[in-house]
C-alpha positions as CSV (number, residue, x, y, z in Angstrom):
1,X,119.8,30.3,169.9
2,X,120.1,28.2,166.7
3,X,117.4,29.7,165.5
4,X,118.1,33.1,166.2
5,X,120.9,32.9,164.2
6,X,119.6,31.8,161.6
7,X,116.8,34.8,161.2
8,X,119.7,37.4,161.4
9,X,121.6,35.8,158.6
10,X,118.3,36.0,156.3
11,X,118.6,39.9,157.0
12,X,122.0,40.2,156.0
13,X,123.0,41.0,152.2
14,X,124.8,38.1,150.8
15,X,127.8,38.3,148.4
16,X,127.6,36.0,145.1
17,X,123.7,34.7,145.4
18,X,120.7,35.7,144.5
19,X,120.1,37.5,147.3
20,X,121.5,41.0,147.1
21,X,120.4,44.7,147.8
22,X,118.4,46.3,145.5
23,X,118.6,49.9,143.9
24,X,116.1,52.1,142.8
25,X,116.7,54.7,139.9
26,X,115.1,58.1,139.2
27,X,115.3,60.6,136.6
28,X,116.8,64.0,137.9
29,X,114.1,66.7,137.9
30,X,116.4,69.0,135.7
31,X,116.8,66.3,133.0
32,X,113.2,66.0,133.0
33,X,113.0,69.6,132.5
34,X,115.5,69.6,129.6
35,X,113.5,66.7,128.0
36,X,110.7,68.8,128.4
37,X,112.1,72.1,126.8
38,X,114.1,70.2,123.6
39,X,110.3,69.0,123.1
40,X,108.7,72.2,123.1
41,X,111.4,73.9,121.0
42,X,111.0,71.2,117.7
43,X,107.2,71.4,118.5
44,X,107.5,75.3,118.0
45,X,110.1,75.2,115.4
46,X,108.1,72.7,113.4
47,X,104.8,75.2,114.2
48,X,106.7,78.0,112.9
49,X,108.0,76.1,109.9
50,X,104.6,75.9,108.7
51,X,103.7,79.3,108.9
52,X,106.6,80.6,107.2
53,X,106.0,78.0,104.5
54,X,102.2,79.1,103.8
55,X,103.5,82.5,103.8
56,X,106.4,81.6,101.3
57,X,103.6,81.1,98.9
58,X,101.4,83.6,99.6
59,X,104.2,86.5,99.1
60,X,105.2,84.3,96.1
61,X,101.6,84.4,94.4
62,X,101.4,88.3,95.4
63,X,104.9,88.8,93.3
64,X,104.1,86.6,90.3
65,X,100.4,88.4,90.4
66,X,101.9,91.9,90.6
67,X,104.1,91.2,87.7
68,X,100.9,90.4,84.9
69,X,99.4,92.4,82.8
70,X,96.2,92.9,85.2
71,X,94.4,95.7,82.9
72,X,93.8,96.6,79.1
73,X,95.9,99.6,79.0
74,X,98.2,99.5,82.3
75,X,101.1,97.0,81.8
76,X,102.3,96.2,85.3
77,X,105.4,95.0,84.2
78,X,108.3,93.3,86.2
79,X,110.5,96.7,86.8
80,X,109.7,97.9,90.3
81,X,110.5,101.3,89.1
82,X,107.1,101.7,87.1
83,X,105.2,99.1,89.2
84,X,104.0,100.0,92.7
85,X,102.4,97.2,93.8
86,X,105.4,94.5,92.5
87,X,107.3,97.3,95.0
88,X,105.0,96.7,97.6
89,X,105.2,93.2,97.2
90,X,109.0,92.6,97.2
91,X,109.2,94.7,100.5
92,X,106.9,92.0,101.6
93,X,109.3,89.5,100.4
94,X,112.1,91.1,102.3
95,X,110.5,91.6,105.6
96,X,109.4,87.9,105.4
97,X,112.8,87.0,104.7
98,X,112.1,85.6,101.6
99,X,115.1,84.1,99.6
100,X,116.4,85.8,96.6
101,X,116.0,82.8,94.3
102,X,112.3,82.0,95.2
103,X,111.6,86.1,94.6
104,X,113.5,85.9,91.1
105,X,111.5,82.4,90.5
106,X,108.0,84.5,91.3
107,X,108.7,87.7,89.3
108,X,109.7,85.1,86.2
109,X,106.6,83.7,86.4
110,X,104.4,86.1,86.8
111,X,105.7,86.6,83.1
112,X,104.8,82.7,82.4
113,X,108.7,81.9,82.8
114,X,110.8,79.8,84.4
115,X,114.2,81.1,85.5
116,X,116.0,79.8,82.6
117,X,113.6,81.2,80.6
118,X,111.2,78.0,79.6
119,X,107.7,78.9,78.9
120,X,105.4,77.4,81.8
121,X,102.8,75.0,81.6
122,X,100.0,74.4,83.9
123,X,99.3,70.8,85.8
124,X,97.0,70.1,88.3
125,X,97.3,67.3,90.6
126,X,94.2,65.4,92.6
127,X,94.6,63.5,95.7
128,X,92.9,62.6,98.9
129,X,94.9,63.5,102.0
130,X,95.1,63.0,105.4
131,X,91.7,63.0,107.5
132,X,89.4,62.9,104.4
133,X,90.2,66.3,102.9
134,X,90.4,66.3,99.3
135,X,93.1,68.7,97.2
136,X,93.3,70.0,94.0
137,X,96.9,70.8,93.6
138,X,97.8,73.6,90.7
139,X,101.2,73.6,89.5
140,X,103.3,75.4,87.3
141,X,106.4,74.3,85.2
142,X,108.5,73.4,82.3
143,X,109.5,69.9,83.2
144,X,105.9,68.0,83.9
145,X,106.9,65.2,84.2
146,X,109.8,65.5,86.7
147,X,107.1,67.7,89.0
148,X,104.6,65.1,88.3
149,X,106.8,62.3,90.0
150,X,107.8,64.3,92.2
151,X,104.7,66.0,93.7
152,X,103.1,62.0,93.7
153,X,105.9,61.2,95.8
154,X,105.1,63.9,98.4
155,X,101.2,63.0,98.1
156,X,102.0,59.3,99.1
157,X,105.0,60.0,101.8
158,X,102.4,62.1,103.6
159,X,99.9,59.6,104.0
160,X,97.8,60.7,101.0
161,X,96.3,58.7,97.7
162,X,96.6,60.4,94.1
163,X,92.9,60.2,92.9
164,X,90.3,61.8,91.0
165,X,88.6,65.0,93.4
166,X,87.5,67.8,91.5
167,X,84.2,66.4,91.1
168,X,84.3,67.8,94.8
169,X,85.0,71.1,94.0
170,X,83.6,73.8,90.9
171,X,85.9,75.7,89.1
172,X,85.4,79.5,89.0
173,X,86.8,82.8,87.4
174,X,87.8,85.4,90.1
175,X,88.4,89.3,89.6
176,X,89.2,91.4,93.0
177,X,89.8,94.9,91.8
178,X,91.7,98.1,93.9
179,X,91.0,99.0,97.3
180,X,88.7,101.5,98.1
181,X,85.8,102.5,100.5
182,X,83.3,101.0,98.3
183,X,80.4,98.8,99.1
184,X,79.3,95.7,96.6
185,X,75.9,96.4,96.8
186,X,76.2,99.8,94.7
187,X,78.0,98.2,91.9
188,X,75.7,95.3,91.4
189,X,74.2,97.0,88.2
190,X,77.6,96.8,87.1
191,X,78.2,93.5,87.6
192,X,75.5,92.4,86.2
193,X,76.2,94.2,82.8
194,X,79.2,92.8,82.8
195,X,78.6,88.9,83.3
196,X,79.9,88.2,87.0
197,X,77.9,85.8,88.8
198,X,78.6,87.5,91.8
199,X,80.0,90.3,93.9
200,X,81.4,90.6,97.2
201,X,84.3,92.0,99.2
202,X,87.6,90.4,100.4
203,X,89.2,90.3,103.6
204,X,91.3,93.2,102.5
205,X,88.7,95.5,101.6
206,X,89.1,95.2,97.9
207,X,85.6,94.5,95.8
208,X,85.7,90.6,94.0
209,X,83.7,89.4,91.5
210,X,82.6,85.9,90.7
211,X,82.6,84.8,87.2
212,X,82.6,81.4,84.4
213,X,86.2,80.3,84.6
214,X,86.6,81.2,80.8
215,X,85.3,84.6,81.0
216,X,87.1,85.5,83.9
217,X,89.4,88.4,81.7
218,X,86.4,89.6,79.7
219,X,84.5,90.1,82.9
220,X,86.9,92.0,84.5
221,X,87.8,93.9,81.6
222,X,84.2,95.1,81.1
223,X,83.5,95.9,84.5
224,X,86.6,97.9,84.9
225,X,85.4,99.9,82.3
226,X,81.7,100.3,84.1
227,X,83.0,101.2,86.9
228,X,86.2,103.1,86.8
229,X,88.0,100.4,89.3
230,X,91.6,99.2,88.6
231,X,92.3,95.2,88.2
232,X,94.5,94.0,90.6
233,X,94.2,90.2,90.0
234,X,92.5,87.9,87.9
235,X,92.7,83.9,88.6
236,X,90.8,80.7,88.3
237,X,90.4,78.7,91.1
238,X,88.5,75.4,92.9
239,X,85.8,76.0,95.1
240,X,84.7,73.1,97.0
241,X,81.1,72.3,96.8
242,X,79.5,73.3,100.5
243,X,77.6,69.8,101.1
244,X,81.2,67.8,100.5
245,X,83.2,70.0,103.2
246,X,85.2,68.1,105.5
247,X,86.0,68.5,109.3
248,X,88.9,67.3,110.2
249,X,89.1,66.4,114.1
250,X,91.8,64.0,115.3
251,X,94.6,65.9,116.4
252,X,97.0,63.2,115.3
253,X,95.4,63.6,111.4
254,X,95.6,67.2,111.7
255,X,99.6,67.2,112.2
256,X,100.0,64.8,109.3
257,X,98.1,66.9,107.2
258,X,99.5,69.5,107.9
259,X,103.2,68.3,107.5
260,X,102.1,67.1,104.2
261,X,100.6,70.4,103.2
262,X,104.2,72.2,104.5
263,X,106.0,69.7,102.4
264,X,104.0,70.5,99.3
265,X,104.4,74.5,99.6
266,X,108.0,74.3,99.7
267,X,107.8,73.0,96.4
268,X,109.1,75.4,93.9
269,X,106.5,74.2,91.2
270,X,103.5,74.3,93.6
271,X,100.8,77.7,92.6
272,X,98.1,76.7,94.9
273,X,96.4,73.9,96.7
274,X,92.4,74.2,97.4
275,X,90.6,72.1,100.0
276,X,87.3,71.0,100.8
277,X,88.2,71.4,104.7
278,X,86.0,73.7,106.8
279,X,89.4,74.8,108.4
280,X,92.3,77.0,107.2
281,X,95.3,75.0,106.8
């Protein structure tokens, strides 16, 4: 009977010892699914973020281009009135919801300004960034050494190294001329005539020649002339040497390199940034 006893009271929860009932806890299934949706909101916010950063620049580069003098006898000019394609550009601008002062910033410096009227300079900026992919980052702006500092600082929050990397890459003059339903292959005489070191067409249809970085303007000039086509942009620009492209792989790398590449296009200062990565970033 004694013992009886005794085995019920081991079954009974006991007040102030050790001995007590235990609770379990769970996560509601609707917090869960809150938790999951705050997640995927910053993750597309973030994506997004991105792309409306790389396009920032691109719309930028389109302005400050539109707004040269592209040809020996046009003068685009920075008046939208007597410049179709800075028009074309600025509606651009405003469907991508491009801010006013980055628009004004572009258009000045398409005339080698900056807004308070400074002449430009040009810096360029090597680094190796996240994953292995080295940059060549091409600046423009009156106060180097502020941009300088401050463009480092960005390199090495990111998870990159400021170091020496256009032994990766060659630098080459580049002439893409007006649209039209033309095919490289009949203007090759041309080209040839007029120094490019090669022709091709862009992914807009428009015919690009290939030339010595410091004969980029005579070049075009010349074969503008040959072949009755219109200038629409001249620039220099690093092309990274086939046998040193990098793949980058690890998701994790990819993220940080492309946070650091975000980071660096909202700068103000920042023209262009050329990698030796087999992917578009």
């Amino acid at each position: 009977m004694a013992l009886q006893l005794h085995r019920s009271l081991l079954h009974q929860p006991r007040v102030g010892s050790i001995f007590h009932t235990c609770r379990t806890f769970s996560t509601p299934a609707s917090l869960l699914s809150g938790h999951s949706k705050w997640a995927t909101i910053k993750h597309d916010k973030a994506k997004n973020d991105k792309a409306k950063s790389k396009e920032r620049q691109m719309v930028s580069k389109e302005i400050a281009s539109a707004t040269q003098c592209m040809h020996p006898v046009i003068l685009w000019g920075a008046d939208p009135k007597y410049n179709p394609r800075l028009t074309l550009a600025l509606s651009n601008a405003k469907r991508a919801s491009i801010p006013k002062n980055i628009i004004e910033a572009a258009i000045a410096r398409g005339q080698g300004l900056s807004l308070t009227g400074q002449a430009l300079e040009s810096l360029t900026i090597e680094a190796m960034l996240p994953g292995g992919v080295a940059a060549v980052v091409e600046c423009q702006t009156d106060q180097k050494a502020r941009v300088l500092q401050d463009i480092r600082h960005l390199i090495k929050n990111g998870g990159g190294t400021v170091t020496p990397t256009t032994f990766l890459f060659e630098k080459k003059g580049r002439v893409a001329l007006e649209k039209r339903d033309v095919n490289a292959d009949d203007f090759l005489d041309q080209a040839i005539e007029a120094g490019a070191t090669d022709i091709n067409t862009d992914d807009n249809g428009r015919l690009v020649l290939f030339t010595d970085p410091s004969e980029t303007k005579s070049v075009g000039e010349t074969f503008a002339k040959l072949s009755g086509l219109t200038i629409e942009e001249l620039e220099m620009f690093w092309d990274p040497n086939q046998e040193t492209l990098v793949k980058v792989q690890d998701e994790e790398q990819i993220k940080v390199l492309e946070d650091l590449l975000s980071s660096l296009r909202d700068d103000p200062s920042v023209q262009d940034i050329y990698l030796n990565a087999t992917e578009k970033f």
